[in-house]
N, CA, C and O of each residue as an XYZ file, in Angstrom:
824
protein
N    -108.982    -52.604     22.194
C    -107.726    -52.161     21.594
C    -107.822    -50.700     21.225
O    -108.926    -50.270     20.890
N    -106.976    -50.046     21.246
C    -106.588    -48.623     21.132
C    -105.987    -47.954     19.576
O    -104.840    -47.722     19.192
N    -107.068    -47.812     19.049
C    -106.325    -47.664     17.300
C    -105.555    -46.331     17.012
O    -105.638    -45.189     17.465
N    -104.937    -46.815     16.273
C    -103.610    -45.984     16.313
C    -104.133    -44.939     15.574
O    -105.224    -44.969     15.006
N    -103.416    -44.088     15.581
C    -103.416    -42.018     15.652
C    -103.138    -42.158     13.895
O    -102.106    -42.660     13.452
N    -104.015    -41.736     13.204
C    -103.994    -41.312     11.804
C    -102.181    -40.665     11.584
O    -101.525    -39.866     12.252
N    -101.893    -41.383     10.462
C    -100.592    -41.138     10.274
C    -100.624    -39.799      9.235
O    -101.408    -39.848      8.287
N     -99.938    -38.837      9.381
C     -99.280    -37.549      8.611
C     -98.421    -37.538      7.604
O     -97.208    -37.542      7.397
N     -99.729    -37.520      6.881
C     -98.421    -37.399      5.251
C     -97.930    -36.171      4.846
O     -98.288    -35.178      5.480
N     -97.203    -36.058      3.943
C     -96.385    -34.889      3.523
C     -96.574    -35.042      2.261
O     -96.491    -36.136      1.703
N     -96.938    -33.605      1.496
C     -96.881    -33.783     -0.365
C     -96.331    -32.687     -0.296
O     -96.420    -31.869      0.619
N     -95.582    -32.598     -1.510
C     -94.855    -31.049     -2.236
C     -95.915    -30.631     -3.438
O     -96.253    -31.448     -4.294
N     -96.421    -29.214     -3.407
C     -96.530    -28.844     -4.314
C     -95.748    -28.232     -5.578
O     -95.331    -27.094     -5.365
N     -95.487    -28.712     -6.747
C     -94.765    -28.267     -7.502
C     -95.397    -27.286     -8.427
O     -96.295    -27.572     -9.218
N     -94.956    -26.309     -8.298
C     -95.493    -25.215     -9.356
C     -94.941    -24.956    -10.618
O     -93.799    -24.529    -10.789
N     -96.068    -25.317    -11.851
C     -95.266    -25.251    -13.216
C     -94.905    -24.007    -13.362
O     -95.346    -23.011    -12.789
N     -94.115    -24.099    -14.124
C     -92.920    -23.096    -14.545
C     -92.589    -22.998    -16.137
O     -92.003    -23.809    -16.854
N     -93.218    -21.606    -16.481
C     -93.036    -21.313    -18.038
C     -92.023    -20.217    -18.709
O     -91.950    -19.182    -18.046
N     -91.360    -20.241    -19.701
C     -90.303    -19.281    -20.118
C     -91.247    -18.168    -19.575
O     -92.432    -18.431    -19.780
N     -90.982    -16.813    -18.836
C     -91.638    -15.916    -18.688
C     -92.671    -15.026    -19.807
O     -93.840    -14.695    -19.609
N     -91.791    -14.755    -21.082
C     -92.357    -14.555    -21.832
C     -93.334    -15.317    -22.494
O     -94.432    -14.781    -22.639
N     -93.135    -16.670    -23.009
C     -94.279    -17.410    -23.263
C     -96.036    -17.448    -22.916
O     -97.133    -17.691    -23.420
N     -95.417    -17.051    -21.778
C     -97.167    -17.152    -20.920
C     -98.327    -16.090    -21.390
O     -99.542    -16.151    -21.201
N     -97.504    -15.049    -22.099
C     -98.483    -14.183    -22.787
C     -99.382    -15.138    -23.450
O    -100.580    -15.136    -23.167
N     -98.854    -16.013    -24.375
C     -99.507    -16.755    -25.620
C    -100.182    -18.079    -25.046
O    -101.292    -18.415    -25.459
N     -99.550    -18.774    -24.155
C     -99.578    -19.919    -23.887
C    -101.157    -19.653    -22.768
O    -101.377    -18.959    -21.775
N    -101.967    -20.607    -23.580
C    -103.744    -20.964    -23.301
C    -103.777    -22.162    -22.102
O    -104.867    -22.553    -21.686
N    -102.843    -22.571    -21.714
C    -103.089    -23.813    -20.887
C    -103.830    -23.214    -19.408
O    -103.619    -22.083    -18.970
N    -104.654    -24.145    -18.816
C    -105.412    -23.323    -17.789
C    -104.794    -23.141    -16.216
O    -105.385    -22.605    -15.279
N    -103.510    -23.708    -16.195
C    -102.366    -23.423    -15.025
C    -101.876    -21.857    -15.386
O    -101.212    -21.324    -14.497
N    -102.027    -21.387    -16.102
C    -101.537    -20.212    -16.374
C    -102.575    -18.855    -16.170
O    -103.675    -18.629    -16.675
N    -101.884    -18.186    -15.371
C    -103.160    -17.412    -14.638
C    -103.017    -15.789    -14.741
O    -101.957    -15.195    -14.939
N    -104.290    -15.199    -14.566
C    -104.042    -13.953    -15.297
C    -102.439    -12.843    -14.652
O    -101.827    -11.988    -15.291
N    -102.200    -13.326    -13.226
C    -101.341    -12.676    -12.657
C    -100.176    -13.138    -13.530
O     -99.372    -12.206    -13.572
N     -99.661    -14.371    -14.377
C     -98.821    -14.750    -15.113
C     -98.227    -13.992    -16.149
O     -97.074    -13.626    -16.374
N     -99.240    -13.861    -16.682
C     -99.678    -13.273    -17.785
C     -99.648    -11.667    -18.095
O     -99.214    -11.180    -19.139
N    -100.195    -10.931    -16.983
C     -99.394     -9.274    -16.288
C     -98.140     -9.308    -16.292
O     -97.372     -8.429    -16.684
N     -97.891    -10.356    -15.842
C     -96.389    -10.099    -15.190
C     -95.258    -10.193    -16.856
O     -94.326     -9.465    -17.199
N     -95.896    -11.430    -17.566
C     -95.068    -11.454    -18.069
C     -94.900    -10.624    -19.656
O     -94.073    -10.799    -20.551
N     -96.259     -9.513    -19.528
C     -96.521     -8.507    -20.153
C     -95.206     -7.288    -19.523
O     -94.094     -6.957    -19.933
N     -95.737     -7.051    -18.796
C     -94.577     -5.812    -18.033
C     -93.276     -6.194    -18.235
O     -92.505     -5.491    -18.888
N     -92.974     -7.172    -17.771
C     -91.806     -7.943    -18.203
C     -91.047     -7.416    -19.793
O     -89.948     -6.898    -19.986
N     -91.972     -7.738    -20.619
C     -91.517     -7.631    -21.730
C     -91.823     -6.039    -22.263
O     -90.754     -5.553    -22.631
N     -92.623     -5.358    -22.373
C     -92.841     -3.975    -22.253
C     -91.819     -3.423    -21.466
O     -91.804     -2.210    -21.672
N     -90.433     -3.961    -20.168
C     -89.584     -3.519    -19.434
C     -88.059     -3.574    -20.947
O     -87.263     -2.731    -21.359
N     -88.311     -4.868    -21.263
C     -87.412     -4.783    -22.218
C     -87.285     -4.365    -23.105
O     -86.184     -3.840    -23.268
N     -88.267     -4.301    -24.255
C     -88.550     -3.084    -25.252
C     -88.169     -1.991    -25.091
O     -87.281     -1.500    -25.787
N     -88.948     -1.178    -23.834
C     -88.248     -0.065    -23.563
C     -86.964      0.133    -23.583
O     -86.420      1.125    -24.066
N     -86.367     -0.887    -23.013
C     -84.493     -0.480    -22.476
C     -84.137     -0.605    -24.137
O     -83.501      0.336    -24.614
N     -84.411     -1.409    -24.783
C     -83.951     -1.609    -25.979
C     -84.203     -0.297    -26.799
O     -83.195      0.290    -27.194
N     -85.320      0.183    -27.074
C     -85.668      1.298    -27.617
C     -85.075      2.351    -27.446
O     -84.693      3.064    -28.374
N     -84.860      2.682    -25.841
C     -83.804      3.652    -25.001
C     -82.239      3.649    -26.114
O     -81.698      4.725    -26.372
N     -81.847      2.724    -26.501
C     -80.520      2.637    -26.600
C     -79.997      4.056    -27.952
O     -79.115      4.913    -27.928
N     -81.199      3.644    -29.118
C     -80.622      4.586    -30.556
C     -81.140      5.930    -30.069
O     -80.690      6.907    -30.668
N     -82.258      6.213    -28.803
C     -82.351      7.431    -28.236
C     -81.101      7.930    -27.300
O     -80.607      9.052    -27.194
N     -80.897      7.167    -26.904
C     -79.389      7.778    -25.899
C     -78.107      7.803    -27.297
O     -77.576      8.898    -27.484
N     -77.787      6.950    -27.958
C     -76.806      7.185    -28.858
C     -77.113      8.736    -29.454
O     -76.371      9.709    -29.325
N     -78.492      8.687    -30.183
C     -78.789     10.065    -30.216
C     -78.431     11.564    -30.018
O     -78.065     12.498    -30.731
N     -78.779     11.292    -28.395
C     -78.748     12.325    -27.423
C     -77.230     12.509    -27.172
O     -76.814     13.666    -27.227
N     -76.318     11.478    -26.894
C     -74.956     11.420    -26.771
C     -74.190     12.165    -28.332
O     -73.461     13.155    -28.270
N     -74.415     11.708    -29.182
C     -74.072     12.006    -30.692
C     -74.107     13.999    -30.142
O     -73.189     14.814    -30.050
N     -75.503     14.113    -29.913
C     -76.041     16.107    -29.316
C     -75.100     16.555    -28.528
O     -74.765     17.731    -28.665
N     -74.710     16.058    -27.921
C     -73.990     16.559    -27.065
C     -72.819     16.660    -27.376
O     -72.199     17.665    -27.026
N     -71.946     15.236    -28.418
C     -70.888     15.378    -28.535
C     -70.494     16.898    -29.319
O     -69.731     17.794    -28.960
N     -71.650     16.713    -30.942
C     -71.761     17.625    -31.579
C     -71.664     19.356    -31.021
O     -71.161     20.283    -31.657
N     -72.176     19.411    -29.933
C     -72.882     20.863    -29.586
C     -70.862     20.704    -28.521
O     -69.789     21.050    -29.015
N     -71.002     20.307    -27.588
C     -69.291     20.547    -26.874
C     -68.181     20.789    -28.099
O     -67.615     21.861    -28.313
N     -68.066     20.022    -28.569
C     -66.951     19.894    -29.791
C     -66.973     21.019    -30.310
O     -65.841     21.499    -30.368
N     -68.211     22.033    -30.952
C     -68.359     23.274    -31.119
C     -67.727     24.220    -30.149
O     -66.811     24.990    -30.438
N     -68.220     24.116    -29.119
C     -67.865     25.084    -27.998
C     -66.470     25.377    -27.915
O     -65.905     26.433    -28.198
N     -65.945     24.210    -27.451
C     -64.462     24.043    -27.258
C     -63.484     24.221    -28.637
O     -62.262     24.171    -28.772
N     -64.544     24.440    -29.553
C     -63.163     24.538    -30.792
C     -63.148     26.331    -31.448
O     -62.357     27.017    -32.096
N     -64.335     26.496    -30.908
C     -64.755     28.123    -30.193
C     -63.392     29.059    -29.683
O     -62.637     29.992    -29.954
N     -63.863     27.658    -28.421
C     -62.182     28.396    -27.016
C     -61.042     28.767    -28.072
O     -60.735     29.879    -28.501
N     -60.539     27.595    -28.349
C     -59.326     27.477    -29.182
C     -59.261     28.609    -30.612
O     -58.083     28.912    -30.803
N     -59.833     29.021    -31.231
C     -60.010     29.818    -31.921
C     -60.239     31.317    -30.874
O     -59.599     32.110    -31.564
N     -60.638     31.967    -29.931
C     -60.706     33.203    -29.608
C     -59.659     33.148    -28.290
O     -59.903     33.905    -27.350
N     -58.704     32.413    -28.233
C     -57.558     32.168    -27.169
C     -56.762     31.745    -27.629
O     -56.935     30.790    -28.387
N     -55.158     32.407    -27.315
C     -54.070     32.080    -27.667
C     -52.900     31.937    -26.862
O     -53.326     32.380    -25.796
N     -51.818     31.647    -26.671
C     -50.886     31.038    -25.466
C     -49.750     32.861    -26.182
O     -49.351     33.160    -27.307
N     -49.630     33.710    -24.588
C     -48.313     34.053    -24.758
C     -47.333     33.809    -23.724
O     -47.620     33.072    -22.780
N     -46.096     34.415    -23.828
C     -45.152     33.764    -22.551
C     -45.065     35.568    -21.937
O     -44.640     36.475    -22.652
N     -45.453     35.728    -20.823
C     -45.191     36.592    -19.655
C     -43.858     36.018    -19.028
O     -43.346     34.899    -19.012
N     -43.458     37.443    -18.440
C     -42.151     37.361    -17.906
C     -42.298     38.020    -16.549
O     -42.596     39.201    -16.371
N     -41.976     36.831    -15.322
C     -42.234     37.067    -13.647
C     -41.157     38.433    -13.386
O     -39.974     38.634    -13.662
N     -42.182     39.201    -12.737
C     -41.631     40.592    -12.508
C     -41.510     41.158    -11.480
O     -41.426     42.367    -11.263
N     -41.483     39.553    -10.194
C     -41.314     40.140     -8.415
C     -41.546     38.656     -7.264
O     -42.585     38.384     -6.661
N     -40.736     38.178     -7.241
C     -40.737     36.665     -6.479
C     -40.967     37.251     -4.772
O     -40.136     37.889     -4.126
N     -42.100     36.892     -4.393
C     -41.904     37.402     -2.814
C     -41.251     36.653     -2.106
O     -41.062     35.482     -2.436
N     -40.769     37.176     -0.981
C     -39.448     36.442     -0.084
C     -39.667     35.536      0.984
O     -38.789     34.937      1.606
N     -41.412     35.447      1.231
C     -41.461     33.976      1.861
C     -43.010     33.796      1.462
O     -43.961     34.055      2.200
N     -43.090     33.185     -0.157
C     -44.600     32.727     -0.372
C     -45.314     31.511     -0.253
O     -44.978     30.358     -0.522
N     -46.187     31.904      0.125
C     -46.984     30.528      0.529
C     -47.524     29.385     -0.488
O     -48.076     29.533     -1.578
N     -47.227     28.326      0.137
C     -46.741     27.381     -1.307
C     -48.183     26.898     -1.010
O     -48.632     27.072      0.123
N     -49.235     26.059     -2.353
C     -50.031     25.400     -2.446
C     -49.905     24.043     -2.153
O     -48.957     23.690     -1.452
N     -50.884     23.041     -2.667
C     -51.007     21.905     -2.539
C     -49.939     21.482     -3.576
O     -48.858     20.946     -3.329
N     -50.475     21.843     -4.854
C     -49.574     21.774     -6.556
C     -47.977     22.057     -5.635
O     -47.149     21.331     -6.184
N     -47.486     22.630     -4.781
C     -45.759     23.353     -4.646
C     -46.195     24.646     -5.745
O     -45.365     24.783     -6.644
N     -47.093     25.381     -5.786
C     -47.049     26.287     -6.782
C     -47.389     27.652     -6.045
O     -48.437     27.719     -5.402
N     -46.277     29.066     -6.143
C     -47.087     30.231     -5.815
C     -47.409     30.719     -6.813
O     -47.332     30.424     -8.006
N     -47.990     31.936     -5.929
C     -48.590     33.222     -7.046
C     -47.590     34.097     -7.236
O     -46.937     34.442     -6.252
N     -47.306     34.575     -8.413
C     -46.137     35.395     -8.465
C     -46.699     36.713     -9.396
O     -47.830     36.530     -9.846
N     -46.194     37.748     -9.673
C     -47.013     38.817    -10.332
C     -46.080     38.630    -12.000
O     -44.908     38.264    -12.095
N     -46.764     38.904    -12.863
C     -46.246     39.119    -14.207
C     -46.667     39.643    -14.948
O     -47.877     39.839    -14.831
N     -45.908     40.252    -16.276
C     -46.260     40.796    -17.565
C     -46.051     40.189    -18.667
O     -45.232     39.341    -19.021
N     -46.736     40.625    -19.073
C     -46.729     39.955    -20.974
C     -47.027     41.582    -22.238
O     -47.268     42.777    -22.068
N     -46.876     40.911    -23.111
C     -47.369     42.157    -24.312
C     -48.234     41.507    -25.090
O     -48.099     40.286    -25.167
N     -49.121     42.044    -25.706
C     -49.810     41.762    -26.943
C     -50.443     42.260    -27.512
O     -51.452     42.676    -26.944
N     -50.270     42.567    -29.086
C     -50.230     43.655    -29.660
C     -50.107     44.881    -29.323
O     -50.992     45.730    -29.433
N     -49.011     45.051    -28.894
C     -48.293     46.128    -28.621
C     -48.626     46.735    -27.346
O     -48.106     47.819    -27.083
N     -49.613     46.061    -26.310
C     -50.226     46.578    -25.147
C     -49.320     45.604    -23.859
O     -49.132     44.388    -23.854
N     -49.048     46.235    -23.232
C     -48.880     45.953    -21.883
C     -49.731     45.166    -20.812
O     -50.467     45.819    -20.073
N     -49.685     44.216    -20.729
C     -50.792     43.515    -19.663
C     -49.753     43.335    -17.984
O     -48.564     43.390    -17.669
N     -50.893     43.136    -17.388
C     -50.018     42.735    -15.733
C     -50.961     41.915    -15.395
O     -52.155     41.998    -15.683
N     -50.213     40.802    -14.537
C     -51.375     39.831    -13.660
C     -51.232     39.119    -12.980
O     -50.670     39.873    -12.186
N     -51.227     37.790    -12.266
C     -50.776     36.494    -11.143
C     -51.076     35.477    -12.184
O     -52.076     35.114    -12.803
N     -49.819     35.160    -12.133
C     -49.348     33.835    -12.408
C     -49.509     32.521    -11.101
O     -49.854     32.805     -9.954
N     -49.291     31.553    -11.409
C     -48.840     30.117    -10.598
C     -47.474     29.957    -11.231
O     -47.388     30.250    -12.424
N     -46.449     29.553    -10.626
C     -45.140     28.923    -10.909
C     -44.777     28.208     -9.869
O     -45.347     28.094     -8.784
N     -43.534     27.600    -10.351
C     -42.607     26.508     -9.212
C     -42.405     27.657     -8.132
O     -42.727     28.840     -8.237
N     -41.862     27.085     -7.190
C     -41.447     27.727     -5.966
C     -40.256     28.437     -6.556
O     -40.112     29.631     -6.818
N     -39.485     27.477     -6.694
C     -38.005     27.864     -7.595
C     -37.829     28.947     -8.505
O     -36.609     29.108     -8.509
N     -38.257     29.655     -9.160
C     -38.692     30.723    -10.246
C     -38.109     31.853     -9.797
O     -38.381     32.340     -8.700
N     -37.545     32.183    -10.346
C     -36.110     34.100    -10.247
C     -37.442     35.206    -10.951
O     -38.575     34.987    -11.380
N     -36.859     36.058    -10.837
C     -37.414     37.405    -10.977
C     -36.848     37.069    -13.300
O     -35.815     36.486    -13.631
N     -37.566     37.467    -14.007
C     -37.181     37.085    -15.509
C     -37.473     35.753    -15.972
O     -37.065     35.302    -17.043
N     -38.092     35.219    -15.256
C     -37.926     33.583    -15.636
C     -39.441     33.543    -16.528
O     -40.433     33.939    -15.915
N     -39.568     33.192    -17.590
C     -40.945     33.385    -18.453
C     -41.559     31.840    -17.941
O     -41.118     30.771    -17.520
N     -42.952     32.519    -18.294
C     -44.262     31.728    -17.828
C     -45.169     31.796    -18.957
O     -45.140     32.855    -19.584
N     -46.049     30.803    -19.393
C     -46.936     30.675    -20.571
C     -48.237     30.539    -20.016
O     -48.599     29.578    -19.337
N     -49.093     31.754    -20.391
C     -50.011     32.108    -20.416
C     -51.431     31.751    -21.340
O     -51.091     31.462    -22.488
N     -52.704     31.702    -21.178
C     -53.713     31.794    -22.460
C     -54.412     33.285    -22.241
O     -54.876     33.528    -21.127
N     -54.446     33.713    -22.689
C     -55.103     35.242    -23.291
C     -56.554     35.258    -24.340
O     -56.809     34.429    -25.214
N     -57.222     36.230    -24.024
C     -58.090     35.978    -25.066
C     -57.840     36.901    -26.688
O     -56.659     37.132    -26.946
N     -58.857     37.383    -27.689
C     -58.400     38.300    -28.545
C     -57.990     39.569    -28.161
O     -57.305     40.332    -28.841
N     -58.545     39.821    -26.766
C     -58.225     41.358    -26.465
C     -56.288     41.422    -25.413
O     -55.516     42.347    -25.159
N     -56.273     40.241    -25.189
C     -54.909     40.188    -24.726
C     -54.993     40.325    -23.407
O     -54.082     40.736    -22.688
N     -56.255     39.935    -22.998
C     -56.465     39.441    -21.399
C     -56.587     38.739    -20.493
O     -57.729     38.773    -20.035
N     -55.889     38.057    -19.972
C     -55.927     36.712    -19.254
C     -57.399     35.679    -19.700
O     -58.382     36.384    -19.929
N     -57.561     34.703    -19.792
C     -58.037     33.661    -19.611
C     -58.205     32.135    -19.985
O     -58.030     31.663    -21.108
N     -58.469     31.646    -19.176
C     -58.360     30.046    -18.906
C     -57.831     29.564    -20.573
O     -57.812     30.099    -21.681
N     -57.460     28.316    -20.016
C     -56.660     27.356    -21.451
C     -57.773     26.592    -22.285
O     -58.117     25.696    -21.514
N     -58.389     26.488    -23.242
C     -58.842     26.252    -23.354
C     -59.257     24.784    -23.670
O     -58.489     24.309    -24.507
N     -60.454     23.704    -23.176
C     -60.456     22.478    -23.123
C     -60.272     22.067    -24.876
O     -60.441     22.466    -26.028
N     -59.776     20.914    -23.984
C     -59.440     19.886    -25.540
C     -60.518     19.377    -25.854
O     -61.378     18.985    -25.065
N     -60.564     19.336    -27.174
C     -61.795     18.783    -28.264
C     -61.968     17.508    -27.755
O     -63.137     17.219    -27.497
N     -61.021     16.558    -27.511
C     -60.815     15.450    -26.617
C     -62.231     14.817    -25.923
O     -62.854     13.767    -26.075
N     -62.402     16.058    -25.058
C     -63.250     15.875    -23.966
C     -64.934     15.972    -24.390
O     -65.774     15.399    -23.696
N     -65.335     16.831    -25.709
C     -66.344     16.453    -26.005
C     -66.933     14.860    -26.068
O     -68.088     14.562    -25.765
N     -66.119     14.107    -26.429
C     -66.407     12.534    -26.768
C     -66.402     11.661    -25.525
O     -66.856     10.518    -25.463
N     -65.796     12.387    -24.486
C     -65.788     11.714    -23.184
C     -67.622     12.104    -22.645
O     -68.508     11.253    -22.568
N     -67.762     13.396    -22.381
C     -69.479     13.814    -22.294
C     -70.251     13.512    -22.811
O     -71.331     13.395    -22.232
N     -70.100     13.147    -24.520
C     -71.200     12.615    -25.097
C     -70.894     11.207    -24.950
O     -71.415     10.872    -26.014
N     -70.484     10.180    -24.497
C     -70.446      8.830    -24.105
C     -71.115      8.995    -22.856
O     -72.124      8.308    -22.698
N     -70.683      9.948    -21.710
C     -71.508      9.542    -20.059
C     -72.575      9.950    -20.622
O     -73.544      9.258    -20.309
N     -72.907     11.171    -21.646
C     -75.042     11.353    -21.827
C     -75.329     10.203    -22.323
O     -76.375      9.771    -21.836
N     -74.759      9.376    -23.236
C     -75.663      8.562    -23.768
C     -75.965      7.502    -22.679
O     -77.115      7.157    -22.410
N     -74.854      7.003    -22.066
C     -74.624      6.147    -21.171
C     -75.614      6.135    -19.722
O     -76.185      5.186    -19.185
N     -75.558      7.682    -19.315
C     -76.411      7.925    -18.155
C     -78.181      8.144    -18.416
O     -79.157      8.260    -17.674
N     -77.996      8.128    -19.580
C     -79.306      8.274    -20.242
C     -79.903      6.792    -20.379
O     -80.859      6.484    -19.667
N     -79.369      5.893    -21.260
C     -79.936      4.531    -21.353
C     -80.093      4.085    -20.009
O     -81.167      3.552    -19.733
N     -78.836      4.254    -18.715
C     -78.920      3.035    -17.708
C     -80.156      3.625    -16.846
O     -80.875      2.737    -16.388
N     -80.550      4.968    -16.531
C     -81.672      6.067    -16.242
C     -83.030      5.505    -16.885
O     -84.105      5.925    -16.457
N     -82.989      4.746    -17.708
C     -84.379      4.502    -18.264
C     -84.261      2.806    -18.517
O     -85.197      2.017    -18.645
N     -82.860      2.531    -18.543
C     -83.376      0.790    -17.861
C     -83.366      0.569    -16.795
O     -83.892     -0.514    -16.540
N     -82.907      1.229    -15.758
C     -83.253      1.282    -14.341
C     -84.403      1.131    -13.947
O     -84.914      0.179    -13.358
N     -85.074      2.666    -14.478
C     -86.521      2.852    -14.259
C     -87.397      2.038    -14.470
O     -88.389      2.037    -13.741
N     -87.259      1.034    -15.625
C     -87.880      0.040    -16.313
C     -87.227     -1.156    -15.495
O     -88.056     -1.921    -15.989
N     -86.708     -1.738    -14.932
C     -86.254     -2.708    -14.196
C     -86.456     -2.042    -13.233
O     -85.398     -2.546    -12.857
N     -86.754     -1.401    -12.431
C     -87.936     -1.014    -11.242
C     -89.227     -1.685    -11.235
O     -89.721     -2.621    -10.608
N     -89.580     -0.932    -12.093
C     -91.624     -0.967    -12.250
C     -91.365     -2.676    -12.683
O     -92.166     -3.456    -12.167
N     -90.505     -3.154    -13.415
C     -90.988     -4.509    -13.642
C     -90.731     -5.323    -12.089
O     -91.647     -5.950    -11.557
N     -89.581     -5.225    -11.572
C     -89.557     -5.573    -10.171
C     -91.027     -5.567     -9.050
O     -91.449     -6.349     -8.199
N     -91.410     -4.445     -9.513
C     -92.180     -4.361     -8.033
C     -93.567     -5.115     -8.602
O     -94.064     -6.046     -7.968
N     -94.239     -4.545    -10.065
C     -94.682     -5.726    -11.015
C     -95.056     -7.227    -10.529
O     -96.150     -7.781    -10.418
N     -93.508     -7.749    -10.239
C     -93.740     -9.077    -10.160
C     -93.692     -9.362     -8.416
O     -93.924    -10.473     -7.937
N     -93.396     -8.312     -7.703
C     -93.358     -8.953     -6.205
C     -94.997     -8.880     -6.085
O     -95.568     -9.787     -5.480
N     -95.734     -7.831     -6.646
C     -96.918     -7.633     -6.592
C     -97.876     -8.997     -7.011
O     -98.812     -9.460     -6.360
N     -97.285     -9.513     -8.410
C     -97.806    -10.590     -8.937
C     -97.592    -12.118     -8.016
O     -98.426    -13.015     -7.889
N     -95.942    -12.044     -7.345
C     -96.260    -12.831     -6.236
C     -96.797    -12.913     -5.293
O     -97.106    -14.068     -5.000
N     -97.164    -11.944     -4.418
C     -97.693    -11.779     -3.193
C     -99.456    -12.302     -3.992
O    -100.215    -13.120     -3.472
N     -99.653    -11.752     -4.965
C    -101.156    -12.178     -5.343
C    -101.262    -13.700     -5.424
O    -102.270    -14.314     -5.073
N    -100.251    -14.219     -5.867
C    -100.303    -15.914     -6.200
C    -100.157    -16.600     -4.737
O    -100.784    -17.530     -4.231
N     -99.103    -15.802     -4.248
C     -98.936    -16.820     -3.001
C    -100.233    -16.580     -1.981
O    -100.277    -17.292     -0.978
N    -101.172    -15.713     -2.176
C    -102.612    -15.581     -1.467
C    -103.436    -16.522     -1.810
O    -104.136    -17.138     -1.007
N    -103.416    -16.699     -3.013
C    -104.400    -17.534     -4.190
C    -104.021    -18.867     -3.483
O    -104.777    -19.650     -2.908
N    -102.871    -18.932     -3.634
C    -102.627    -20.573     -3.141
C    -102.399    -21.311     -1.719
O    -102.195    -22.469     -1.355
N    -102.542    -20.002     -1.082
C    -102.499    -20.064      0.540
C    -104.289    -20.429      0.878
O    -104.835    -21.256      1.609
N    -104.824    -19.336     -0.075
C    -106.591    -19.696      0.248
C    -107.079    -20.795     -0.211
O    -108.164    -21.142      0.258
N    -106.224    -21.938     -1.588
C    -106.624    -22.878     -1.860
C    -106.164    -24.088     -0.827
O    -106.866    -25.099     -0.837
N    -105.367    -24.054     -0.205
C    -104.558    -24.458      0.719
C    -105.516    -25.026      1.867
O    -105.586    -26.171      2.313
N    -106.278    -23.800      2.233
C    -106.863    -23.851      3.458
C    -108.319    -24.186      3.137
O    -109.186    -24.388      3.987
N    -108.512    -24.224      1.625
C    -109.938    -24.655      0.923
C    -109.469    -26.236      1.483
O    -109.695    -26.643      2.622
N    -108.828    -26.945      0.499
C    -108.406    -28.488      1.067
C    -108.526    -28.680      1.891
O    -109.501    -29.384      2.154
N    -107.544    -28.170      3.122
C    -107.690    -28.606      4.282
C    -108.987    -28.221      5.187
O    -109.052    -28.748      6.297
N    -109.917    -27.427      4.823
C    -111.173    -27.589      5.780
C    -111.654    -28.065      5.149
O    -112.623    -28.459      5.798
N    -111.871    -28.790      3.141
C    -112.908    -29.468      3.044
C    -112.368    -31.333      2.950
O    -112.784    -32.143      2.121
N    -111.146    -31.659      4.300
C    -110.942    -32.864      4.011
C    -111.481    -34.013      4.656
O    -110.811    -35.012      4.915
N    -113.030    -33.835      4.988
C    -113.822    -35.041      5.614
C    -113.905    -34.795      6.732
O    -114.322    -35.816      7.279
N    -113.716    -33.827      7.627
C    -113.509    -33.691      8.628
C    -112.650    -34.307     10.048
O    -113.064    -34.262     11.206
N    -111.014    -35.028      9.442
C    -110.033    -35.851      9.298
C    -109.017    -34.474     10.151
O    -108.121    -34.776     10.940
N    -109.347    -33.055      9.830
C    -108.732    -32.232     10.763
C    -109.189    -31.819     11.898
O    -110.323    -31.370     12.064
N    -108.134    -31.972     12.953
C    -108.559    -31.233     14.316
C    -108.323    -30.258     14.521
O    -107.135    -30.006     14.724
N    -109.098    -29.409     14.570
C    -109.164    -28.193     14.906
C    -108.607    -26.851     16.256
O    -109.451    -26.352     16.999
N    -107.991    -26.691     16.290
C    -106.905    -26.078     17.209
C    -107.315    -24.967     17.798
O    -107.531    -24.159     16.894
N    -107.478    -24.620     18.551
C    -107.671    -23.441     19.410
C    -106.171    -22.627     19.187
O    -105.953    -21.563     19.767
């Protein structure tokens, strides 16, 4: 009689599974030093981001403080006068805005200024335009709203914390692919410990 061909079993290995953090503390001997790294970095990833946070509020608070200065600066050494358009050219080239350049004057303190304006297309020769000037009564820019300090110091604080929990949810990432690739070796070599020491019950394959 012809005895039948050793039958092929199948087992699952189940791998215990601990709150990540726990495993720092936890002595049981399934728990292995790669566990235990990992779930060090792990937590050293979170601290950090946490810690990050009253440093970026901080830094955001600096910034708001130091802009808010600046800009309340502008507003104090700039003032709005109204110039009066003093030559509409007869076929100007319109912008994106519908806005040309048109030439104008203004006074201040008692001085005469000249310069280019933007206006509607529509705009007559007399038609007044409002200007920002500085103390000397010379053109320049309007000055930003205080507004906008609080918008900058929210993206610093903001780009600051997510910049350093990023970074820290990096290194813990690669951390743990590192810590897997080590386990899944460990248990690939125990793997192949079993199976060559199982009585010699395996055939061996070319």
């Amino acid at each position: 009689m012809t005895a039948a061909p050793p039958t092929e079993e199948t087992f699952e290995i189940r791998l215990p599974r601990w709150p990540l953090l726990l495993r720092l503390f936890n002595r049981a001997p399934l728990v292995r030093p790669t566990d235990r790294i990992e779930a060090l970095v792990v937590g050293l990833a979170v601290v950090v981001a946490l810690l990050a946070l009253p440093v970026a509020a901080a830094i955001g608070t600096a910034v708001y403080d130091s802009r808010s200065h600046h800009y309340a600066e502008q507003t104090l050494t700039s003032h709005s006068v109204t110039a009066t358009i003093t030559e509409v050219p007869d076929s100007p080239p319109l912008s994106r805005t519908g806005l040309i350049a048109v030439p104008v004057q203004w006074w201040d303190a008692g001085t005469r200024h000249t310069g280019i304006a933007q206006a509607p297309a529509s705009v007559a020769v007399g038609d007044p335009v409002d200007l920002w000037v500085d103390a000397d009564g010379v053109r320049a820019f309007a000055p930003t709203p205080t507004t906008r300090a609080a918008v900058e110091g929210v993206a610093a604080a903001v780009g600051i914390w997510v910049s350093v929990a990023a970074g820290a949810a990096i290194v813990a990432t690669i951390v743990q692919l590192a810590c897997d690739r080590i386990r899944f070796t460990a248990w690939q070599d125990d793997l192949d410990s079993l199976v060559g020491n199982d009585g010699g019950h395996t055939t061996r394959r070319s």
